[in-house]
C-alpha positions, 0 to 999 in steps of 0.5 A: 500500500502506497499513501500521499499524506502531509504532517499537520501539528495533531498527527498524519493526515492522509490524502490518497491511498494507492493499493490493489487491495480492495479491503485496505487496513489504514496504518495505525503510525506513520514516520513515528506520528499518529494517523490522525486524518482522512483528508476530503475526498479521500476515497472519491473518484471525484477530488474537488478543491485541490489538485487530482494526484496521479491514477498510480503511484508506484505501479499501484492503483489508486484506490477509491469509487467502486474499488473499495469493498471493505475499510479498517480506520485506524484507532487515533483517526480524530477527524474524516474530511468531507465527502471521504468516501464519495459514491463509494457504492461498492463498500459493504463493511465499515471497521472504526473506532467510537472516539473518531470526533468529526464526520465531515459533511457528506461522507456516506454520500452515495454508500448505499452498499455498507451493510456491516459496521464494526465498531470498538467503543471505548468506555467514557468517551464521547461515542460516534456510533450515533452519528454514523447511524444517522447518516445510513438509512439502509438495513444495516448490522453492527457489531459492538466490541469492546477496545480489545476487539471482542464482539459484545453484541450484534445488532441489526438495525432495520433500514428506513426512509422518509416520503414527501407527500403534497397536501394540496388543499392545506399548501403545505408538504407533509413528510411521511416515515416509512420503517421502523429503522428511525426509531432504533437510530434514537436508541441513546442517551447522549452519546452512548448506545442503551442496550434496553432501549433497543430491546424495548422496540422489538414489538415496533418491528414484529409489526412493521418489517419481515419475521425473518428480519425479525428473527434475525435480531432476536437470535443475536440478542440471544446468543450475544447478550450484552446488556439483555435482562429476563424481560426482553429475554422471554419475549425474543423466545416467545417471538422465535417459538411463534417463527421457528421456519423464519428462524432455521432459513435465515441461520442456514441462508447465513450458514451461522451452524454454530448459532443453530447449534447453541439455539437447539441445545437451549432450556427454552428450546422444546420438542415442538420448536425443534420440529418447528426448525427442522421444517424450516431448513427442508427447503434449504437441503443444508445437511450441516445444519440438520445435522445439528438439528438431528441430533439435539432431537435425538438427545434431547428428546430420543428422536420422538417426533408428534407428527407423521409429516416431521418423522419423515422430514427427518428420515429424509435428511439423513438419507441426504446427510448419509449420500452426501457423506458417503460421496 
């Protein structure tokens, strides 16, 4: 990686980035200083207000537009200059810090694509996770680590967007909120994400978005929960019990076998939600995840399955699970 950069009285500014490497890791220090800045523009194809660097530098590329699928920013990154990562459409996974102090105006410009955030919140600092939010409407996951980089919770926030609709007869413009997203965008006090507020607008989304969106927040709060009390608990249980088809697609569709695993071996998952699952991944045909399946059924239950239909669901999958072994 190849980067033009300029020393200012904080640390590093960084203004242009050169590297095949679509999913760059910024450098933490450069010449013994912290990497303090992202100059404007920084991963835009469009530079404005100062001179355009060359295509290449070194016989490496210069990284940004459609180029960049992946970013890292490193821990000391203070301020990110305006539009920084303009119609960057193509990054899906954004990795910061929570202590980075200024989002210029317009970063997120035209990045409809991030759909994962990693964020390391450092305790009793001022956070940015509430300000990045704001400025992504789509549907988005973020995972919570603390500065050692261990993953606390997953979070999905659903996406949201806003309507401008003509009352004619009164003259005025009316906006209209669409999607419950906005609501978890608010889930703070000051700066500082609040676990309970979260949990508490989980009925907003049973009502307005898809069960298996749903599901999918219910089961990271289970498996990873930070801040979780009984209360939010029990009623993220009760909503998979009633969604158990939902729950099985979406696990096997993200191929997270070791999360179905847990969830199958749980006090709260009975015979009849075990069922409930493996209805749910016939049509995905995952040998893996029927397997896990399979055997919770057999060990927690001796294989007794109530209906004819799951008892030769079951049998199916282990001729597919023993065919698929055997070749």
């Amino acid at each position: 990686m190849n980067l033009l950069y300029r020393k200012t009285p904080e640390g590093i500014c960084l203004e242009r980035c050169y590297t095949l490497d679509g999913a760059p890791v910024l450098p933490e220090r450069m010449d013994g200083m912290p990497v303090t800045e992202l100059d404007r523009y920084f991963f835009s194809q469009t530079v404005r207000g100062r001179e355009v660097p060359p295509e290449e530098l070194n016989g490496e590329p210069e990284l940004c537009g459609s180029g960049l699928d992946e970013l890292t920013l490193p821990e000391y990154l203070r301020k990110i200059g305006p539009y920084a990562f303009y119609n960057c459409f193509h990054l899906k996974t954004l990795s910061f810090w929570s202590t980075v102090e200024d989002w210029g105006a317009g970063v997120f410009t035209g990045c409809t694509g991030i759909k994962h955030l990693k964020i390391r919140v450092v305790p009793g600092r001022k956070s940015c996770f509430k300000e990045v939010l704001s400025e992504l409407r789509q549907e988005l996951m973020a995972d919570y680590l603390n500065p050692e980089g261990r993953l606390l919770a997953r979070l999905v926030f659903p996406e949201f967007f806003e309507e401008s609709v003509e009352n004619t007869p009164a003259r005025i413009i009316m906006r209209e909120m669409h999607g419950c997203g906005h609501m978890y965008r608010y889930c703070f006090e000051d700066t500082q994400f609040q676990f309970r507020e979260y949990d508490h607008l989980f009925p907003n989304t049973v009502i307005q978005e898809r069960p298996g969106l749903a599901a999918q927040m219910a089961v990271y709060r289970l498996y990873w929960p930070w801040g979780l009390t009984d209360e939010f608990k029990d009623q993220y249980w009760g909503f998979l019990k009633q969604h158990p088809r939902e729950t099985a697609s979406g696990l096997t569709d993200r191929r997270e076998t070791a999360i179905l695993k847990w969830l199958s071996w749980q006090t709260e998952a009975d015979q009849a939600f075990l069922e409930g699952l493996l209805n749910g991944i016939e049509d995905q045909r995952d040998p893996q995840a029927a397997s896990v399946l399979l055997d919770a059924v057999h060990s927690r239950f001796g294989g007794q399955v109530k209906e004819k239909k799951t008892t030769s669901q079951i049998t199916q999958i282990e001729t597919d699970c023993r065919q698929i072994i055997h070749n």
